[in-house]
N, C-alpha and C positions, 0 to 999 in steps of 0.2 A: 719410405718406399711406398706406400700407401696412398699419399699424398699425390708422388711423379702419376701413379698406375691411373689415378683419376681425372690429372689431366689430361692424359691421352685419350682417355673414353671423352672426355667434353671435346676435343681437339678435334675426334672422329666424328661425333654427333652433331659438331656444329659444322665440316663438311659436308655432310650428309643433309642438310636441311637447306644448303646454301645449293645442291645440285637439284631437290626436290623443287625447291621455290623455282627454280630458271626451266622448269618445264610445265609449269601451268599457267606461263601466257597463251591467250586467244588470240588467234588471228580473223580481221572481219573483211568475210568477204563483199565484194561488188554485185546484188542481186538485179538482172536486166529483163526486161521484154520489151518485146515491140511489134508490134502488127502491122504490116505494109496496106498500102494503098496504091491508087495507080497514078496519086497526085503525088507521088513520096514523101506521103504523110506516114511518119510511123510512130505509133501512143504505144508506149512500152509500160507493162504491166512489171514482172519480177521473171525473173529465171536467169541462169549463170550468164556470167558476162562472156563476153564476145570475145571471141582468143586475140585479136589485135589490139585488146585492151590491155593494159597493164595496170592493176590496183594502183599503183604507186604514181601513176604520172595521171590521175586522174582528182589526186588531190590538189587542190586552190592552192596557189601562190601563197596567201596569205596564211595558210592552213599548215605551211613548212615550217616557220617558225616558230610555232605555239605546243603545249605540251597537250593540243588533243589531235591526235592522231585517226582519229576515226575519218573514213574518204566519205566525199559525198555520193549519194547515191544517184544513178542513170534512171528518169523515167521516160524522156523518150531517145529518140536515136536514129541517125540516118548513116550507120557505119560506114559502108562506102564512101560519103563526103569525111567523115572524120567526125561528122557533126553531133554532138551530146549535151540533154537537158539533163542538169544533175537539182536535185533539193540540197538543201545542207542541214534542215532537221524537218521532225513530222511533230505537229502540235496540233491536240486534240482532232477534226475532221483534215487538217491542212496539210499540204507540204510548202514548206517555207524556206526561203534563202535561197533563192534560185537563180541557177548560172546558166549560162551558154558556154558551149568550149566548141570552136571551129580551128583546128590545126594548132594546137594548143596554146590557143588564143582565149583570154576568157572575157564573159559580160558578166554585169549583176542585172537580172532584172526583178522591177518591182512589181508586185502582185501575189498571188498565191496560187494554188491550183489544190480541188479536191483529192484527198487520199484514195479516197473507192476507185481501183481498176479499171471499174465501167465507165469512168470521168476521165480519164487519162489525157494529158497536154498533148499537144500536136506539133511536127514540124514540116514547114512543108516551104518546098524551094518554088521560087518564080524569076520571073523577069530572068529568063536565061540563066538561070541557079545561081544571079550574082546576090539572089536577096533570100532571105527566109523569114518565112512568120512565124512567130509562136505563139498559138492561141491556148490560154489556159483556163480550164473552167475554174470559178471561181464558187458560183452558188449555181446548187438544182437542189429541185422540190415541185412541191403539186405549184403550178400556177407561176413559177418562175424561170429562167435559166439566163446564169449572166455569165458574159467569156471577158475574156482582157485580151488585147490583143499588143503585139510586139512586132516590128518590122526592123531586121538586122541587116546590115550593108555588109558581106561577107567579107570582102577582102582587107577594109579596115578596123573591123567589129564595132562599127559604129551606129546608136539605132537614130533611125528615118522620122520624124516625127506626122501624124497623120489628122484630121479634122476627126473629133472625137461625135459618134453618132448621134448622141442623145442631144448633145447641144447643138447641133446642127438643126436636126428635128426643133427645138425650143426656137430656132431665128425661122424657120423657114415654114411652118406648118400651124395651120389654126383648128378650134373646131369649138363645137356645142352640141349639147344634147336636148333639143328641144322637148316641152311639155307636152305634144304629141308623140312622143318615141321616135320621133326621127334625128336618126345621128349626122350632122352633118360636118363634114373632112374638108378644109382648103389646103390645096397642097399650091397653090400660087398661079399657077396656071388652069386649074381646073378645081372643080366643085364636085364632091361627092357626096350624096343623100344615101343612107342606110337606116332601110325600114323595120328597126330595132326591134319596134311593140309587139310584131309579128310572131317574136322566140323569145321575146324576154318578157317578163316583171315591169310595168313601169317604176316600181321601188325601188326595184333592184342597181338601176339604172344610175351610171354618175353624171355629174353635170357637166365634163368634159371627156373628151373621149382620152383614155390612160395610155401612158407608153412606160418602159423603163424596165418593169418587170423582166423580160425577153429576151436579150441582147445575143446574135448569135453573128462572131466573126468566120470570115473563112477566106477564101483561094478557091477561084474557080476560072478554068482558062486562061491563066496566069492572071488575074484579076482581083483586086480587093473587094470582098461585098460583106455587107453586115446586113442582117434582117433585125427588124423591129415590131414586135408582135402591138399589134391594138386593141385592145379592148372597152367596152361600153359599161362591162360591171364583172365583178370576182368572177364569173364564171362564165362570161361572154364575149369571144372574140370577133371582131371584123374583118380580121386578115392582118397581113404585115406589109409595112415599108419596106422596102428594098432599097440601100444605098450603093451605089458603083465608085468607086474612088480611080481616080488617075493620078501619074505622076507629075505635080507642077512645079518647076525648080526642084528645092532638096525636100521639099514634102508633098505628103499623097493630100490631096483634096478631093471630096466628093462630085463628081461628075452628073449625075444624072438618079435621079430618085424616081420609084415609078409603087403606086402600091398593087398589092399582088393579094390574093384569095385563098385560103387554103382549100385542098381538093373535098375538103367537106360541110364545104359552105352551104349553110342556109340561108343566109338572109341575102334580101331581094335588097340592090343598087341602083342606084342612077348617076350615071356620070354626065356632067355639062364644063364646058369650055367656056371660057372666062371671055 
């Protein structure tokens, strides 16, 4: 009798552990923001998702069959198109794994983009909203900022390939920095003297004028432009390149280069025609 009496307390105890256990699973939610613009760029930071979202259909195709279940996360968003930047994980400063989803269509794209809110990806529609860019910031610091940029063909989800900036600059643009401090910029058609010695260090100064550090993509007027900052030495700039891209056949190519001053220029130029 003693023996039956103790299996029933194990029989109870062990129901009892089997109903405790099935309510201490977590559920994760989908954390969203997004900040509009008037180019319907919107860099989403974190706050509850968007009620036309559903956790569940926000997960990657590939992400169904596997036993992690955790959804990628929305960092930016253009909800009315459907349109969604999700990461698939955060590693040290990054967000990595990153998808597009247009009508629940999805991309992979390559690159990374900073974790800090204030760095936030962009998305932004053109060309009659059949295209969208995603510029993502990759690196900021004193003296740097570099974006990646992404061109997506919306109705096939297919991306556009484009004349990448830097190497452009490397075939099209020359320069020196002469033993007088004068910086001198070919841009192919015209000559540009900057009267460096003026505000700088002649030490300071490099023996060509620097590009690369600066890379800033964007959307303006439905238009591809990338800026390219220049500089003469660590803490001396001349202004920036301005690249204008158009559509030629199935890819963007630079159109028209022009260099440009920032509004707190000091140094004294001279420009001549070739």
């Amino acid at each position: 009798m003693v023996c039956k009496h103790k299996s029933k307390k194990i029989i109870i105890f062990s129901l009892f552990l089997i109903l405790v256990s099935g309510c201490t699973k977590a559920d994760t939610n989908i954390k969203e923001a997004a900040r509009e613009s008037n180019t319907k760029t919107i860099e989403a930071a974190s706050s509850e998702p968007e009620e036309d979202i559903n956790p569940s259909d926000t997960l990657l195709p590939e992400q169904e069959d596997t036993n992690n279940t955790e959804p990628f996360n929305i960092i930016a968003s253009i909800p009315e198109e459907n349109l969604h930047l999700y990461y698939g994980k955060e590693e040290d400063v990054y967000f990595d794994d990153i998808y597009l989803s247009f009508q629940n269509k999805y991309l992979a794209l390559s690159g990374k983009n900073l974790s800090n809110p204030a760095f936030a990806p962009s998305l932004t529609l053109f060309e009659a909203d059949s295209n969208v860019a995603v510029v993502l910031i990759e690196e900021e610091g004193t003296g740097f900022f570099i974006t990646n940029l992404h061109v997506i063909k919306l109705d096939d989800m297919l991306e556009i390939p484009y004349e990448e900036a830097i190497g452009y600059l490397d075939r099209n643009i020359s320069s020196v920095i002469r033993d007088d401090g004068i910086a001198v910029l070919d841009l192919g058609d015209k000559v540009i003297e900057f009267h460096v010695a003026e505000i700088e260090t002649l030490s300071n100064l490099f023996d060509l004028i620097g590009y690369g550090g600066n890379i800033a993509y964007y959307i303006n007027e439905d238009k591809i432009y990338c800026d390219i900052a220049l500089q003469v030495s660590p803490a001396c700039y001349l202004g920036y390149i301005q690249l204008e891209y158009c559509l030629e056949g199935d890819s963007y190519h630079v159109d028209d280069m022009r260099f440009c001053t920032y509004s707190d220029n000091q140094i004294k130029y001279i420009e001549k025609n070739k």
